[in-house]
N, C-alpha and C positions, 0 to 999 in steps of 0.2 A: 927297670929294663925298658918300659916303654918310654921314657924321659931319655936314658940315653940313645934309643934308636932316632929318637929326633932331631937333637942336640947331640953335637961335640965340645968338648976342649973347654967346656962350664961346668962351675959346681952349685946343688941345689943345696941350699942351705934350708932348711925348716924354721920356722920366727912363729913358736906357740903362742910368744906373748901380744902377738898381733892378731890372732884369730878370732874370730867368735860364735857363738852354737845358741841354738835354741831348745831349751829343753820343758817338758812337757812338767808340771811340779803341782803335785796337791799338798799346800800347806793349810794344816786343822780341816775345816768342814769346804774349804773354797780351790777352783784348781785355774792353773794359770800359765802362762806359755812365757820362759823366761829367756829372754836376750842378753845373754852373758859372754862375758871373754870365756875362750878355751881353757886359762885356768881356774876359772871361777867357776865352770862345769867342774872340773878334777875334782873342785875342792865341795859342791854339791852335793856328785855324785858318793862321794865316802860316805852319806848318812843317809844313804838308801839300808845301808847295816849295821850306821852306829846311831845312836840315839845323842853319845855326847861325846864330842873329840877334842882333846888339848892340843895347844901350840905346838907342843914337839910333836904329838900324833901326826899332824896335819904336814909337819915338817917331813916325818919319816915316810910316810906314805906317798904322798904328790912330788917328794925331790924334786918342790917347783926351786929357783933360787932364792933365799930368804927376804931380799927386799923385793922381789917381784910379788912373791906369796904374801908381804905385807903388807901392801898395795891392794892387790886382789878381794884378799877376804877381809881387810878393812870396808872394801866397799859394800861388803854383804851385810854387815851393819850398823855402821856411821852414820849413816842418812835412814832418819824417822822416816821418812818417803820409800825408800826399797829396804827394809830391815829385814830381811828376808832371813838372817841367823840374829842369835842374841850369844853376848859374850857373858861371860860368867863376873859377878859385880866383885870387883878384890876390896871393897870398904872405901868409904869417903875419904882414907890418908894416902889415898893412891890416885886421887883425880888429879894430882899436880903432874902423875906422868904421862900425860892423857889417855890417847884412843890406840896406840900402837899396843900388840899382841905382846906378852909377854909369857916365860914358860909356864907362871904357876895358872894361866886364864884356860877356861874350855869353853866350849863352842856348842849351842844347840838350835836346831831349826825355829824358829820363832813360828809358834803355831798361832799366833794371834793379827799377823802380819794381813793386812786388808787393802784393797787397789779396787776400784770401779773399772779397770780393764782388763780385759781378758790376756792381751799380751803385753808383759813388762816391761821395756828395756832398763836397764838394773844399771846409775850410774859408776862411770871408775873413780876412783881418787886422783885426783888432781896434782897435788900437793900440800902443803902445810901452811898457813900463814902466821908467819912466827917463826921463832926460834923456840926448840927444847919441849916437843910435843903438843903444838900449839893444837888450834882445831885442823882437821884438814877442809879442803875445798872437794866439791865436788859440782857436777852436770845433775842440776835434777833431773826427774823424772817427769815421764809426760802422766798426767791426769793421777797421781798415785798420791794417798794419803789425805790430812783435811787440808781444805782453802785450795786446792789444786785450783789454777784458772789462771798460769800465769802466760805470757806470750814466749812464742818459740825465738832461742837466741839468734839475730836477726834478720827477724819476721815480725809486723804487725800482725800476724795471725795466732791467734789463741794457741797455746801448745795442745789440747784437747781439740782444736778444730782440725789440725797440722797430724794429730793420729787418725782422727775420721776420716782423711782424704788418704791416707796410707790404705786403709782398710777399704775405700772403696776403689780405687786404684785396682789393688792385685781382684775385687771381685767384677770388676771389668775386665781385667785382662782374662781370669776365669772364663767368662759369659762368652767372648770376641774366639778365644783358641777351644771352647767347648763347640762351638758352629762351626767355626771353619777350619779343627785339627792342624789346621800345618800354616804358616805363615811367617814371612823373610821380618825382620826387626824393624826394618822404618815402615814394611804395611800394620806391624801391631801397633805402632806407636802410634799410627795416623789415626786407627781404628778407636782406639782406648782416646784418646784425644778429641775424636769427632764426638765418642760416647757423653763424655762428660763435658764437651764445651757450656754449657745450658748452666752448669753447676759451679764450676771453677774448669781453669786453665792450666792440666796440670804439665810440668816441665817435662822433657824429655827423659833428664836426669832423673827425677822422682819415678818416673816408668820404668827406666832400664833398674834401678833399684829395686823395685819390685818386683821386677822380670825376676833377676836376680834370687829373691828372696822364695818366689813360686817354685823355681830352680832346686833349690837347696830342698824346698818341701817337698818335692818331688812333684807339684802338679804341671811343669812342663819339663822338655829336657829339650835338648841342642841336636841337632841333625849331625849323625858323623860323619855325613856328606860335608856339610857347610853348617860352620858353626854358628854363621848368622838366620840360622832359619832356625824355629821352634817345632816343636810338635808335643802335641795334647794328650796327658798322660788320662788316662780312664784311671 
């Protein structure tokens, strides 16, 4: 109702598989803040009540479409680095069909799963290199797993140094709209910028992302006056 009282004569289409969510996750004794696509939350959150779920469960439940869902929760544990599920092992005569999901596989939270960062971002699958189940490709992760140190794709800047400025970034922006409650976007941006010149230079782009992300967590929101001012959520 409020989209069409804005808009005429267009239609809103919904794109799940373009979204993404941060969800709050203690997996075994460690807890951690996971940056997932929208359906990679759907498919999470199911084991808040199941402990083990098969292919078809995962299928019946999430009515994500099959190759998007195999995409998805491929990425949950393909990569030693974000393994955040473990699939069920079908014997050594089944490593020729690789890593794709199949009906007799089930699915359980990998409570062994370790990251020296408090927030994940959890890569997606890429695709395949090869023919007939080959490995897939993926985006590693920043600072997760051993030997993490490698640099951000490019950036000569360490991918662990590229999350530290992320982290201190939104606790600038924090500190700058905790003083002064309300402020237009190019005065945050000057501010958060003036704060951290001493340390690094950070972009504009990397600010309004973070704006962004403060947004979402609720620690500032948008003036419904004027969408380019902020104001300071207590």
């Amino acid at each position: 109702t409020f989209y069409l009282a804005k808009h005429t004569g267009r239609r809103l289409t919904w794109q799940p598989n373009h979204g993404s969510a941060d969800i709050k996750a203690t997996i075994g004794k460690s807890k951690h803040e996971l940056n997932v696509t929208t359906y990679q939350m759907c498919i999470l959150m199911l084991f808040n009540n199941h402990q083990s779920l098969s292919w078809q469960d995962l299928q019946v439940r999430t009515k994500i479409p099959v190759e998007d869902l195999k995409r998805h929760l491929m990425s949950l544990y393909v990569n030693p680095k974000a393994k955040i599920l473990m699939k069920s092992d079908r014997g050594a005569g089944d490593k020729a069909q690789g890593k794709e999901p199949v009906d007799d596989d089930s699915f359980q939270v990998n409570t062994a799963f370790e990251c020296k960062l408090f927030r994940v971002k959890v890569p997606l699958v890429l695709g395949r290199a090869g023919e007939g189940g080959g490995v897939p490709r993926v985006e590693l992760p920043e600072g997760c797993g051993p030997g993490s140190g490698g640099t951000a794709a490019g950036s000569d800047v360490p991918a662990s140094v590229e999350e530290d400025r992320k982290h201190l970034v939104e606790a600038v922006i924090v500190r700058v709209m905790k003083s002064r409650k309300t402020l237009d976007h190019n005065q945050l941006v000057m501010e958060v910028t003036r704060h951290l010149t001493s340390r690094f230079q950070p972009s504009p782009t990397l600010i309004k992302q973070r704006i962004e992300k403060l947004i979402e967590r609720e620690y500032l929101e948008r003036s419904q006056a004027d969408r380019r001012i902020y104001n300071y959520l207590a």
